[in-house]
C-alpha positions in Angstrom: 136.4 83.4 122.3 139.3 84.0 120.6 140.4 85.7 117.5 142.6 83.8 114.7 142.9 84.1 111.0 140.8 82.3 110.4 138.0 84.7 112.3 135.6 86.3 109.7 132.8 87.8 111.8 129.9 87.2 114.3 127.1 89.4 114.7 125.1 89.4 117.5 122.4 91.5 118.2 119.6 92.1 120.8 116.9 93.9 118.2 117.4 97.0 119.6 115.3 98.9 117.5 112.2 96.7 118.1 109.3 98.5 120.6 108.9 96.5 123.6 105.3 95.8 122.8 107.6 93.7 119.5 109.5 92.4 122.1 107.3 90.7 124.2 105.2 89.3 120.9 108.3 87.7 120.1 109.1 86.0 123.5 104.9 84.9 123.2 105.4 83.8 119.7 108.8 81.6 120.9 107.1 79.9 123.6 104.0 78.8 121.7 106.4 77.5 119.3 108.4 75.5 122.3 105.1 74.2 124.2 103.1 73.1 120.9 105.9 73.2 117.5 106.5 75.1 115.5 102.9 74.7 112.9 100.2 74.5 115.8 102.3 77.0 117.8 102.6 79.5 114.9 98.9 78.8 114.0 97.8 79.5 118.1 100.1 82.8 117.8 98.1 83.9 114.7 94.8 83.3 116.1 96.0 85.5 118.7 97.6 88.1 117.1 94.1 88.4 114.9 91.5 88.5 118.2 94.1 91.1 120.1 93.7 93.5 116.5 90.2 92.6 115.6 88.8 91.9 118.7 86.6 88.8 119.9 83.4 89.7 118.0 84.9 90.6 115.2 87.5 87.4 114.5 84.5 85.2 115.2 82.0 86.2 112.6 84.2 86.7 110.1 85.4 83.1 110.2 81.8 82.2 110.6 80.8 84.0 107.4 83.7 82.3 105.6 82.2 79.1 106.8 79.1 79.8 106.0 79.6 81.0 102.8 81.6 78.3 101.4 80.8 76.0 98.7 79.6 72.7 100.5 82.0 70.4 99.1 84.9 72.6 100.7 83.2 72.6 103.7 83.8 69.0 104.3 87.7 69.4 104.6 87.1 71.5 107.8 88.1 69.6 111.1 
């Protein structure tokens, strides 16, 4: 590369100050969005991200409830 007047600035970084745990989320979250785009891939990465914090049991019976517990005419835009 090389510098002219007309140069302002580039800034590259390497997100140093993430945790590696962060880290490797990120290169996850990337390659869902590669293998499936960027909507179903974010989606798969949040369904994820929620059973790793809440755990199985847990993301599954809350969902459940919130089925459950709709009104029925919202219950027929599920898919």
């Amino acid at each position: 590369m090389k510098k002219t007047q007309n140069t302002h600035s580039i800034h590259w970084y390497n997100a140093s100050w993430n945790t590696e745990q962060m880290k490797r989320a990120h290169i996850i979250e990337q390659r869902l969005y590669r293998v499936f785009g960027e909507k179903i891939g974010g989606n798969v990465y949040g369904i994820i991200s929620c059973i790793k914090k809440e755990g199985i049991v847990a993301y599954v019976l809350l969902r459940l409830k919130k089925i459950l517990f709709m009104e029925k005419k919202d219950r027929r835009n599920i898919k």
